[in-house]
C-alpha positions as CSV (number, residue, x, y, z in Angstrom):
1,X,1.3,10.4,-32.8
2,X,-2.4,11.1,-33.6
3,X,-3.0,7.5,-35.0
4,X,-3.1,3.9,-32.6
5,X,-0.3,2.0,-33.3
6,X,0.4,-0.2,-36.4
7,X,1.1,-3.7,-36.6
8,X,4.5,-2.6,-37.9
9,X,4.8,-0.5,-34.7
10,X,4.0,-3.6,-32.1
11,X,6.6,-6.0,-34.1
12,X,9.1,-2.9,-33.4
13,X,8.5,-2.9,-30.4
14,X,9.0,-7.1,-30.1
15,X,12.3,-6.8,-31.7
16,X,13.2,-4.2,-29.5
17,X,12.8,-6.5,-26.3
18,X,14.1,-9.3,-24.9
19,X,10.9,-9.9,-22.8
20,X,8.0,-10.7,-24.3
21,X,4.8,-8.5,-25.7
22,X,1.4,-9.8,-25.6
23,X,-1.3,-8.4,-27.3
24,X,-5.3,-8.5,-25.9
25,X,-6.5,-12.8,-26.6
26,X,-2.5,-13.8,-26.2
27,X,-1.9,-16.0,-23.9
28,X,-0.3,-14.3,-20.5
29,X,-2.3,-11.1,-21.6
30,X,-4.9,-11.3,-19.1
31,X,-2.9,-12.1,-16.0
32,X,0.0,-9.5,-17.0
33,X,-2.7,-6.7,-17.9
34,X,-5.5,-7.4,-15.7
35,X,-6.0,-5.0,-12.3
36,X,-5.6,-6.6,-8.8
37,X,-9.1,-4.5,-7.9
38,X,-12.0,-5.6,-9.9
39,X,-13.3,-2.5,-9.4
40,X,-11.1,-2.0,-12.8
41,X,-11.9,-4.6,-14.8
42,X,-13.2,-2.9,-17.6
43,X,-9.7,-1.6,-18.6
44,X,-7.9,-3.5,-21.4
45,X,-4.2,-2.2,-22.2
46,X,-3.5,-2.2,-26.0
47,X,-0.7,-4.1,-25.0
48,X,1.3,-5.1,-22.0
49,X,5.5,-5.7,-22.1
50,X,7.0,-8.0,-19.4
51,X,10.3,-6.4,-19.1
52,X,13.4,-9.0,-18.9
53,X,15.8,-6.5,-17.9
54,X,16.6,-3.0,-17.5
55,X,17.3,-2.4,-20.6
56,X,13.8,-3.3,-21.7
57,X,12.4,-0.8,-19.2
58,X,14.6,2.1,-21.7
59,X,13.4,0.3,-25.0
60,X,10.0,0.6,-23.7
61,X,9.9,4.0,-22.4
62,X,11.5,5.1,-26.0
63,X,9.0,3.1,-27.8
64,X,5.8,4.6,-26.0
65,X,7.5,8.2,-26.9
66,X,7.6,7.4,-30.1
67,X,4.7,6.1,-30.5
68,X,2.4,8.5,-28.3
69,X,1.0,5.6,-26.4
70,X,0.6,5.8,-22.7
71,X,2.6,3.7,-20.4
72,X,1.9,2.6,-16.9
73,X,4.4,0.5,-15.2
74,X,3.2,-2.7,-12.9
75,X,5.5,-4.2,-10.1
76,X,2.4,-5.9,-8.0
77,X,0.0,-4.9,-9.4
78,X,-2.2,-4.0,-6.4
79,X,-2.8,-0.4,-6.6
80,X,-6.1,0.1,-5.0
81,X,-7.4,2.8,-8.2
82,X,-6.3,0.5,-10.4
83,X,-3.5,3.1,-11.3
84,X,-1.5,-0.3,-12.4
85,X,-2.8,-0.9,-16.1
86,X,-4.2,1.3,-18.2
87,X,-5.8,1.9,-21.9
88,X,-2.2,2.0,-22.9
89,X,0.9,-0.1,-22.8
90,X,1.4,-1.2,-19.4
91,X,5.1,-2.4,-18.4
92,X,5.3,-5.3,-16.7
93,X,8.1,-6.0,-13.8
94,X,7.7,-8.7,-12.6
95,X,10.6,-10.5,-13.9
96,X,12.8,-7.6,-12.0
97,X,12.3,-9.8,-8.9
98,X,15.8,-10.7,-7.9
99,X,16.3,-10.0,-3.5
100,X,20.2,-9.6,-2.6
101,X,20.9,-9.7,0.9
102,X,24.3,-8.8,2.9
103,X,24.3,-10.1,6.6
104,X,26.8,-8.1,7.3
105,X,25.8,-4.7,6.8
106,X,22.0,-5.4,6.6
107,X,21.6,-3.8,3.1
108,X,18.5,-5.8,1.2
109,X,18.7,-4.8,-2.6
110,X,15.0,-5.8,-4.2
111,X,14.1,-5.3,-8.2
112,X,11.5,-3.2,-8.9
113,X,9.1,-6.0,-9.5
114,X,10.1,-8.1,-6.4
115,X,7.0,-8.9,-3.9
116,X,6.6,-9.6,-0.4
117,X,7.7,-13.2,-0.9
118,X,10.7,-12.6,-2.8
119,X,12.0,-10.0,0.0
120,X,11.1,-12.0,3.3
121,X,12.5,-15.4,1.7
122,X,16.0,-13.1,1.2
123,X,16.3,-11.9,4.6
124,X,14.9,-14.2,7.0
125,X,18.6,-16.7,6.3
126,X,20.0,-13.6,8.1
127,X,17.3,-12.5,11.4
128,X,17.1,-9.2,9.7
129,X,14.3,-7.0,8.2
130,X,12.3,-4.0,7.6
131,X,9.1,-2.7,7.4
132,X,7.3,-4.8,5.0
133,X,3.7,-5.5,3.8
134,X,1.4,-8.3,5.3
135,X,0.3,-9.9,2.1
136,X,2.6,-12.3,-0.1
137,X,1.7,-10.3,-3.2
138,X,2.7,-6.9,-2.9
139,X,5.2,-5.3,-4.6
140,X,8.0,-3.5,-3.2
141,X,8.0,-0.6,-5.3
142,X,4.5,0.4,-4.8
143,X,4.8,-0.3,-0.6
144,X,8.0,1.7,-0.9
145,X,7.2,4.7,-3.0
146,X,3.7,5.4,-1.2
147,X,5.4,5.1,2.1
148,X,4.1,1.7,2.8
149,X,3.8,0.8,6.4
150,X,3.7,-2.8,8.6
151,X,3.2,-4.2,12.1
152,X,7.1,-2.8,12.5
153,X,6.5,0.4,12.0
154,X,6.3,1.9,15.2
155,X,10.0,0.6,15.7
156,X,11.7,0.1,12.2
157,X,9.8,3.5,10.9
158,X,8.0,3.5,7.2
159,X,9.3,1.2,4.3
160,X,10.4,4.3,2.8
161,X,12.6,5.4,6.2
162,X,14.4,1.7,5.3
163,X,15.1,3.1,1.7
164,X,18.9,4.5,1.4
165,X,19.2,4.2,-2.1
166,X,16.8,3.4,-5.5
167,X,17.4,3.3,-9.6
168,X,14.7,5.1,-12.0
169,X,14.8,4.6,-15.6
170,X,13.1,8.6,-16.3
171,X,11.0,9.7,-19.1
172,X,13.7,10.6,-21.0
173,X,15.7,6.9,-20.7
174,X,18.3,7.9,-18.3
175,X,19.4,5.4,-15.7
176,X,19.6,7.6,-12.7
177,X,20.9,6.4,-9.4
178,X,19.2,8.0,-6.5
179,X,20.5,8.4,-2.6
180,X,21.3,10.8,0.1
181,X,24.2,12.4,-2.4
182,X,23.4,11.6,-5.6
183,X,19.9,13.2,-7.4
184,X,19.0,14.1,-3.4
185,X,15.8,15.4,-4.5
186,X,14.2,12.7,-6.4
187,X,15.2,10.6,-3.5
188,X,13.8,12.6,-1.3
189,X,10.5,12.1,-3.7
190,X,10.9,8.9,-3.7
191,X,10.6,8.0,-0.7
192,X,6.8,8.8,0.2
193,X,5.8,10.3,-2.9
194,X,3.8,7.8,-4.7
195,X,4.8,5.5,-7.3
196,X,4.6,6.1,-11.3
197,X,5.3,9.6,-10.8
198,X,8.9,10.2,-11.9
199,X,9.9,7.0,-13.6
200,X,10.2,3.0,-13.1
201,X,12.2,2.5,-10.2
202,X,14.2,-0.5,-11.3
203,X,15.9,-1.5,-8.0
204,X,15.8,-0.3,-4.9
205,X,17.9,-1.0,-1.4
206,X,17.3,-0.9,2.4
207,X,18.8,-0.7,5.3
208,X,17.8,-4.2,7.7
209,X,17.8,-4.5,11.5
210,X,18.0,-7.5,13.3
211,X,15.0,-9.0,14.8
212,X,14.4,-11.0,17.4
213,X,11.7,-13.3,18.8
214,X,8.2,-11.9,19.6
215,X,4.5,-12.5,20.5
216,X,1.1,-12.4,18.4
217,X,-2.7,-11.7,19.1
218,X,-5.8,-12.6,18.1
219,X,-8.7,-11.4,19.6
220,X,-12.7,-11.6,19.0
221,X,-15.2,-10.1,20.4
222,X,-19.3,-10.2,20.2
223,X,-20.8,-6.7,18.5
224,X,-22.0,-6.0,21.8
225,X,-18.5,-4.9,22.9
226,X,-17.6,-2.8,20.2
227,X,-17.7,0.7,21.5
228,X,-16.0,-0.9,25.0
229,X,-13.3,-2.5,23.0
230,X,-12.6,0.6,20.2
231,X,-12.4,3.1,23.3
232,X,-10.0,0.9,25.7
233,X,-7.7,-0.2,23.0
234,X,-6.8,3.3,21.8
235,X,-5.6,3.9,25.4
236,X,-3.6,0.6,25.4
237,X,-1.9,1.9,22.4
238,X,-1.6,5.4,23.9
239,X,0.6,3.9,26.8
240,X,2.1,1.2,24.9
241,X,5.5,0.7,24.1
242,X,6.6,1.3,20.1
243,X,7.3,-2.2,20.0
244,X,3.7,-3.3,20.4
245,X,1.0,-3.0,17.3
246,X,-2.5,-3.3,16.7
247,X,-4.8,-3.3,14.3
248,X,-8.7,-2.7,15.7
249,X,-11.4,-3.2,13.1
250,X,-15.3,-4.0,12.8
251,X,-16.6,-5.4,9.9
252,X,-19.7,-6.7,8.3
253,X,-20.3,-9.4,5.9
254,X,-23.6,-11.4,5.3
255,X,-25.1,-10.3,8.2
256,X,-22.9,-10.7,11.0
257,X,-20.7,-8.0,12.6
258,X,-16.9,-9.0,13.7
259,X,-14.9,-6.8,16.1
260,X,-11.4,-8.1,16.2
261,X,-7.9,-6.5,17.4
262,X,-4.8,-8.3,15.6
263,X,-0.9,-7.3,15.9
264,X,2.3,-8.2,17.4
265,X,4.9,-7.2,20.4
266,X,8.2,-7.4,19.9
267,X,8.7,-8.9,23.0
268,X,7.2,-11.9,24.6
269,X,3.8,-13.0,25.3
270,X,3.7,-12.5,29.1
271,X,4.2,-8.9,28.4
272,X,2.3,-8.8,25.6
273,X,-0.8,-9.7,27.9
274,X,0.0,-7.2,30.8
275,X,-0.5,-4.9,27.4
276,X,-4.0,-5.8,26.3
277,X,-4.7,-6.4,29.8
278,X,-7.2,-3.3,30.2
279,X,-9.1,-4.5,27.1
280,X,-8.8,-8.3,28.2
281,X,-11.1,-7.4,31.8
282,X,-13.0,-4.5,30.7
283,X,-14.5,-6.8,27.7
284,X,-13.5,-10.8,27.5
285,X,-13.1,-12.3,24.1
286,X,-14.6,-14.8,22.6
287,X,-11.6,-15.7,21.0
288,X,-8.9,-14.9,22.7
289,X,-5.0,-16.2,21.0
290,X,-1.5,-15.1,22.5
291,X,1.6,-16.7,21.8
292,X,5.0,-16.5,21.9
293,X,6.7,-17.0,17.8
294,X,9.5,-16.4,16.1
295,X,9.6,-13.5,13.6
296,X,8.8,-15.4,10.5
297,X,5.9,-17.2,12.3
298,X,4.5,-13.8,13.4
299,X,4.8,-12.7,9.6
300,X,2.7,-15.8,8.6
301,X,0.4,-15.0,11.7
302,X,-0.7,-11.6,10.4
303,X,-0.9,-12.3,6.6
304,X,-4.0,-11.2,4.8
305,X,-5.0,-11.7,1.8
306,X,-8.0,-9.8,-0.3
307,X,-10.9,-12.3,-1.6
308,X,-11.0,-11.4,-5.4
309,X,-13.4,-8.8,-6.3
310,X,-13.9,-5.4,-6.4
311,X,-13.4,-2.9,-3.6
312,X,-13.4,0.5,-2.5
313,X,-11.4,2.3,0.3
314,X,-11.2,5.5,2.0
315,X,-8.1,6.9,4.3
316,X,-8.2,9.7,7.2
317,X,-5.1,10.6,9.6
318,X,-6.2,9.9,13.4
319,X,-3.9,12.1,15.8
320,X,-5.8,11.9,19.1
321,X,-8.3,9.0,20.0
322,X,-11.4,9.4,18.8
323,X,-13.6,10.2,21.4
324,X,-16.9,8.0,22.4
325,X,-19.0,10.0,19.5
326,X,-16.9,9.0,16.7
327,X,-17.3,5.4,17.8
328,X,-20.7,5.4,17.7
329,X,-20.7,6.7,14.9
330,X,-18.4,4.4,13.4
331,X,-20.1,1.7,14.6
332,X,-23.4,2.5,13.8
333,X,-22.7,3.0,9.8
334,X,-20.9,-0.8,9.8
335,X,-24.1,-2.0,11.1
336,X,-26.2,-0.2,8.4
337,X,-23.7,-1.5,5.5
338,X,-25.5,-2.4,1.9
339,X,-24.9,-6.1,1.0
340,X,-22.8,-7.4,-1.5
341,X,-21.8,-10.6,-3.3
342,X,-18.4,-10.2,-2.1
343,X,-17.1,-12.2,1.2
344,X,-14.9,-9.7,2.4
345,X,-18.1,-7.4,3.0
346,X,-16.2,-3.9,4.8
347,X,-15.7,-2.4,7.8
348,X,-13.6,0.0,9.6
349,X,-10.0,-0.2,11.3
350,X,-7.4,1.6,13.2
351,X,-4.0,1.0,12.4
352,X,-1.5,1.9,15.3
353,X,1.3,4.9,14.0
354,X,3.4,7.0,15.7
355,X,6.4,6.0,17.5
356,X,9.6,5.8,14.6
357,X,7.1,7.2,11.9
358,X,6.3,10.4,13.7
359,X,10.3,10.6,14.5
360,X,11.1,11.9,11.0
361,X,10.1,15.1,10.2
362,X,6.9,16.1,7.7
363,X,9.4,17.5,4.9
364,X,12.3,15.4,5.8
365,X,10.9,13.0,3.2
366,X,8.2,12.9,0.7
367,X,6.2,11.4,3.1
368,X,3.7,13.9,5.3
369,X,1.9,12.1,7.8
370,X,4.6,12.6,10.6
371,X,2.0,13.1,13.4
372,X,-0.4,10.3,13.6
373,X,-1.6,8.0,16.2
374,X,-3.7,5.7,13.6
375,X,-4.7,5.3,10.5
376,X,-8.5,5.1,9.9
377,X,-9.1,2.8,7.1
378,X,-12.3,2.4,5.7
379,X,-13.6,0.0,3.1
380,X,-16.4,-1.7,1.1
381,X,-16.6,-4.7,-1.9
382,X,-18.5,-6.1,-4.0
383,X,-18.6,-8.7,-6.6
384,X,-18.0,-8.0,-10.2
385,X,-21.7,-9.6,-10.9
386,X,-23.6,-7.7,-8.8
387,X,-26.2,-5.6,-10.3
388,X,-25.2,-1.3,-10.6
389,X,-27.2,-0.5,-7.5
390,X,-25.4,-2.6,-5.4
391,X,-22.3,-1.0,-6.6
392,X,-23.8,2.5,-6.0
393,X,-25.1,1.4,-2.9
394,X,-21.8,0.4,-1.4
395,X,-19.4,3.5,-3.0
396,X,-22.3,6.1,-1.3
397,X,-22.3,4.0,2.0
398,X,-17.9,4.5,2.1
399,X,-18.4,7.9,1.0
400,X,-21.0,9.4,4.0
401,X,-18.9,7.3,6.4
402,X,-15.8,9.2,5.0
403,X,-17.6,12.1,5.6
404,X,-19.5,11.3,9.2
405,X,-15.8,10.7,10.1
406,X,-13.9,13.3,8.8
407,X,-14.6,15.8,11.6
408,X,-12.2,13.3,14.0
409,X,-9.0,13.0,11.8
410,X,-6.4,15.5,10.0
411,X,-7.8,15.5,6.8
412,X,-5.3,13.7,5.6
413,X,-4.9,10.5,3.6
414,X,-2.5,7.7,2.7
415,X,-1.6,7.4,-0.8
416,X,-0.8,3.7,-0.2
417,X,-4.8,3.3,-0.2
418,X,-5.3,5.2,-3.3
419,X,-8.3,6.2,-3.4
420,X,-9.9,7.3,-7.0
421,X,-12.9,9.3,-5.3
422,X,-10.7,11.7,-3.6
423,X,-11.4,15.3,-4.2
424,X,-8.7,17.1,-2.8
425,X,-5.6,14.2,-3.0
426,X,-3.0,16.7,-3.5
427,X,-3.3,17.9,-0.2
428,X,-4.9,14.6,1.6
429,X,-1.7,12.7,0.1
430,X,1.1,14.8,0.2
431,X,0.1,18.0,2.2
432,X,2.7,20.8,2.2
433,X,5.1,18.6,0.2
434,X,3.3,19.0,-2.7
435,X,4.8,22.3,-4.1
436,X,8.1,20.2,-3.3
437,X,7.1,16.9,-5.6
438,X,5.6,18.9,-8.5
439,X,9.3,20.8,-8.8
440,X,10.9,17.5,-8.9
441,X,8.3,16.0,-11.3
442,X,8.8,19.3,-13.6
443,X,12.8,18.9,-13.3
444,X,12.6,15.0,-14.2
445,X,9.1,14.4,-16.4
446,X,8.8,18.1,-18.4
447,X,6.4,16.7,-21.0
448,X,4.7,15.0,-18.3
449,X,4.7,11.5,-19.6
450,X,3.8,9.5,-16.4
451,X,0.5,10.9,-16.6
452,X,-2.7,9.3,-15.1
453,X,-5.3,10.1,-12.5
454,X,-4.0,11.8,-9.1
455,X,-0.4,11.7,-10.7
456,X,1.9,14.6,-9.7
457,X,1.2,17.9,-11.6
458,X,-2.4,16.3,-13.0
């Protein structure tokens, strides 16, 4: 269709639902349509569906065909390019929240719009879980289909290792069923290969594991022990068991600079200390907390939530420590950060990998990244009223520390943090798996209709 759509078209399309359609100055339009990044704000959908059922998804999909308008679909919303609205129509799950869980076989069945909350309020009546995000909000299907990683991981494996079966509603309105036997290779794309690129995943299930008690950590130190703390605690999680996690980041907001290691041990506090004990003598905190909690409080302990605003992040895969030069340099661009009117100001971190995650191999799913020690995430905001420069300012700062570090990791990056300023993503995302995933997106999307930036075959 060459023309927008007509008012006849949109009350088609109302009749066609049992959700409801909102059109931009409706009210529900905003906080269906808007983006979770800020950085995004200037996009306005034409419209925005909030599915009911999955039948609505099919209606939808047919009436966008028809119709020639784009469609992006939205679980959480949280995609960090904004890659969850769009000029378009943008379909709305969050109604497809509904969390099933069996006790006795530890399957965990999610909707495709279910978040964080919905998923952890299903399975903690039965001790079980998998890996799962640290923010309420999430959604499930964009944590799954990008991989999606927690403080588990190095013992429960990826979010996508959990996955053992999904439903996808494809361009074309079929309702396919997805697992180890049935459409193999879609589930094999699904499970790492980034969401929005082969349909609306509808529903998708896990396999749980029980959990058991375990320990938290926070720690603080003054700026003056960065370099001291950065280098000791990538030997601590060298030697450490999977079950212990960290997350080791420096940050700068209004002025002051914040070194901080955060994470959990699946195991109890005592032990948890004789594992930080290197960084605990070589460099005392100035906050230093260690306790002993039950699963659910350790999922409270380690929740984070974004300040509202706009933001910017960049990825690389760390397979070996970084070595004393890389910290500096690290460490020396956080100091030099531009200001901004956001309070979440940016940083650097290192997320602990390996262990279960490097157990599956690179092609064995979607997923590449089967060799990593950390994940380097870096990451700048602002606020959505400060002036162009700052803006430019801060996206030129992330990008020459992207580059200054890019020497010390594998080039490659996670596709959980999209990143919109990526040159090479095909690779950085999806490696040698790519060939793979544009097959599959061939096979299932021909006419490419789940199109948009840094989607598969773009």
């Amino acid at each position: 269709m060459s023309r927008p759509p007509s008012d006849a078209d949109w009350r088609r399309l109302e009749r066609a639902v049992t959700g409801r359609v909102r059109r931009p100055g409706e009210a529900g339009f905003r906080a269906a349509g808007t983006p979770f990044n800020k950085r995004f704000a200037g996009i306005t959908p034409a419209g925005v569906v909030s599915a009911a059922d999955t039948g609505d998804v099919r209606r939808t999909i047919e009436w966008a065909r028809d119709t020639g308008v784009g469609l992006v679909a939205r679980g959480g919303g949280h995609s960090f390019a904004g890659h969850s609205v769009g000029t378009g129509l943008v379909l709305d799950l969050g109604a497809l929240n509904p969390v099933s869980a069996d006790g006795s076989t530890g399957l965990v069945t999610a909707g495709g719009g279910a978040r964080m909350a919905d998923v952890y309020a299903a399975v903690e009546p039965h001790e079980m879980a998998f890996a799962l995000g640290n923010s309420a909000t999430v959604g499930i299907g964009g944590l799954t289909l990008g991989g999606g990683c927690g403080a588990t991981s190095r013992v429960f494996g990826l979010t996508a290792d959990a996955l053992v079966a999904t439903t996808i509603v494809t361009a074309d309105g079929q309702l396919l069923r997805c697992d180890a036997g049935t459409n193999p290779d879609l589930f094999w794309a699904c499970r790492g290969g980034g969401g929005g690129n082969f349909g609306v995943n509808v529903s998708f299930t896990f396999q749980a594991r029980p959990v058991t008690d375990c320990a938290t950590y926070l720690l603080l130190w003054d700026s003056a022990d960065a370099a001291k703390v950065f280098s000791v605690l990538q030997d601590v999680v060298r030697r450490a068991p999977d079950e212990f996690a960290a997350r080791i980041g420096v940050s700068r907001a209004g002025g002051d600079t914040v070194v901080s290691a955060i994470g959990q041990h699946l195991g109890s506090a005592a032990e948890l200390r004789d594992i930080l004990d290197p960084v605990l003598s070589v460099a005392p905190p100035i906050r230093t907390a260690i306790a002993d909690r039950t699963f659910w409080q350790a999922k409270d302990d380690l929740r984070h939530e974004t300040a509202e605003g706009a933001f910017a992040s960049r990825t690389n895969i760390v397979t070996r420590p970084l070595p004393d030069e890389a910290i500096a340099t690290m460490l020396a661009f956080v100091e030099r950060r531009p200001g901004s009117g956001n309070p979440d100001g940016g940083g650097a971190a290192l997320f602990s990998w390996g262990g279960a995650i490097n157990r599956v191999g690179a092609t064995d799913t979607a997923f590449v990244h089967r060799d990593a020690m950390f994940l380097l995430a870096m990451d700048t905001s602002w606020a959505e009223d400060d002036e162009p420069a700052v803006v430019e300012a801060n996206l030129r700062w992330l990008a020459d520390l992207g580059d200054a570090m890019s020497p010390y990791g594998s080039g490659g990056a996670f596709q959980n943090f999209t990143d919109p300023d990526l040159a090479d993503w095909r690779t950085a995302y999806y490696g040698v798996n790519y060939p793979r995933l544009k097959r599959i997106k061939d096979q299932v999307d021909p006419d490419g209709f789940f199109t948009f930036a840094q989607s598969i075959g773009s």
